[in-house]
C-alpha positions as CSV (number, residue, x, y, z in Angstrom):
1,X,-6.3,-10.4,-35.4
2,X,-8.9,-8.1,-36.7
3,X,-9.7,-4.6,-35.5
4,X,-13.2,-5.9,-33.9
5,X,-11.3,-8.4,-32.2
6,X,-8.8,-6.1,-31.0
7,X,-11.2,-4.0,-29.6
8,X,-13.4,-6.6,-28.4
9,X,-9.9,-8.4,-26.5
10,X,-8.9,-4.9,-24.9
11,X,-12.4,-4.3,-24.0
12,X,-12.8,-7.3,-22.0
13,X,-8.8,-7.1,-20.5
14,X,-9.8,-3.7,-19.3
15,X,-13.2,-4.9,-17.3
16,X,-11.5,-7.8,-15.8
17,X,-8.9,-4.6,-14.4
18,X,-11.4,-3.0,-13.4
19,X,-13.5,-6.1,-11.6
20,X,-10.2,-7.1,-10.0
21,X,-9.7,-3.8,-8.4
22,X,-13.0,-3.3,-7.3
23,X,-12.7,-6.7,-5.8
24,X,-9.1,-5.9,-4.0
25,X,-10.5,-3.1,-1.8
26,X,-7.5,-3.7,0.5
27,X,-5.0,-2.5,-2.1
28,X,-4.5,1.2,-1.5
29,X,-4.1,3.7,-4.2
30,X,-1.1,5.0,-3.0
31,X,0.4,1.2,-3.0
32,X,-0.8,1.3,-6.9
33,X,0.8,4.4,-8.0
34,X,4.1,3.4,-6.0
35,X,4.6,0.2,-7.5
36,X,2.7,0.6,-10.9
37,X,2.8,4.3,-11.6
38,X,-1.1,4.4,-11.9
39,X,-4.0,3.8,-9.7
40,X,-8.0,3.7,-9.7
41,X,-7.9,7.5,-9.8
42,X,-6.1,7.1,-12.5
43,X,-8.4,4.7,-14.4
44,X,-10.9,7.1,-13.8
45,X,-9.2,9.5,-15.6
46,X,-8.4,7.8,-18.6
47,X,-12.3,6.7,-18.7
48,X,-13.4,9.7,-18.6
49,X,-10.9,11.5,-21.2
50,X,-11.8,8.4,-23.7
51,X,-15.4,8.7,-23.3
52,X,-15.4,12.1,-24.4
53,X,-13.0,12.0,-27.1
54,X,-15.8,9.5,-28.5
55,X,-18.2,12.3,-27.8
56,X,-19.9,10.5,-24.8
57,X,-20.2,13.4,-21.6
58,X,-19.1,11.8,-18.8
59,X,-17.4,13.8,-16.0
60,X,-14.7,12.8,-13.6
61,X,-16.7,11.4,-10.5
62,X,-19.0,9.2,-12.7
63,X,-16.1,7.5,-13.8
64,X,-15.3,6.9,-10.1
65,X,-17.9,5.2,-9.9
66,X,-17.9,3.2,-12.8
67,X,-14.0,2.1,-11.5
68,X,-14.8,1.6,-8.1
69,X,-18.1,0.2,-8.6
70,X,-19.5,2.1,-5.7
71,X,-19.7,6.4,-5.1
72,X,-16.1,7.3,-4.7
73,X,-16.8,8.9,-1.1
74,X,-18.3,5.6,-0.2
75,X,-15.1,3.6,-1.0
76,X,-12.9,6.1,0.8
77,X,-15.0,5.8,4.0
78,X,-14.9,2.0,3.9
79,X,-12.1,1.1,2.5
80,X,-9.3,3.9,2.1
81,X,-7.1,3.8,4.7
82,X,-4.5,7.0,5.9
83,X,-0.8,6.8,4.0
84,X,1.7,6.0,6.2
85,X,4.9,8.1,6.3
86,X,6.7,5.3,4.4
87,X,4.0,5.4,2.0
88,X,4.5,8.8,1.1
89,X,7.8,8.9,1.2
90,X,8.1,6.0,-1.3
91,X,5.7,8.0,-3.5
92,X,7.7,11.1,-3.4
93,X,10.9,9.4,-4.5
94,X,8.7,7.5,-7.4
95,X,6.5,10.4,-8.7
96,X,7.6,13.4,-6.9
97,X,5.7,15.7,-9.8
98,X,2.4,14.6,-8.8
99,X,0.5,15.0,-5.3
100,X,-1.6,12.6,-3.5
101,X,-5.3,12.6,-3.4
């Protein structure tokens, strides 16, 4: 496979990740990083961090809303439901160097 194509395969693997999550509201972040190590917050980050290495200004909220497909404070509202003590202790034992959002 060529370059082009690589980029052109990864590049359309990534929005079908990113349509599928914006589709599965019900799956909760903390669910994500506790099973996958990563979440929507996540994505947002690494969107962000490679749009500006390619010299594009893009902070961390427009990403947001590029992932989520909607404002961020608008998915938490409808969508984002309270981490249950199970939750959170699941996410401690998995990634107990990070904190939760």
């Amino acid at each position: 496979m060529d370059e082009q194509t690589r980029l052109e395969v990864e590049a359309a693997a990534w929005r079908k990740l990113v349509e599928h999550f914006q589709k599965r509201t019900d799956v909760q972040n903390i669910d994500l990083m506790n099973l996958a190590g990563f979440c929507r917050n996540c994505m947002s980050k690494w969107y962000a961090g490679a749009a500006n290495a390619s010299g594009v200004e893009l902070d961390y909220e427009q990403a947001r809303e590029i992932i989520y497909g909607i404002p961020y404070a608008e998915f938490k509202d409808r969508y984002q439901r309270e981490a249950s003590s199970e939750q959170l202790a699941a996410y401690d034992a998995v990634r107990p160097e990070q904190k939760t959002e």
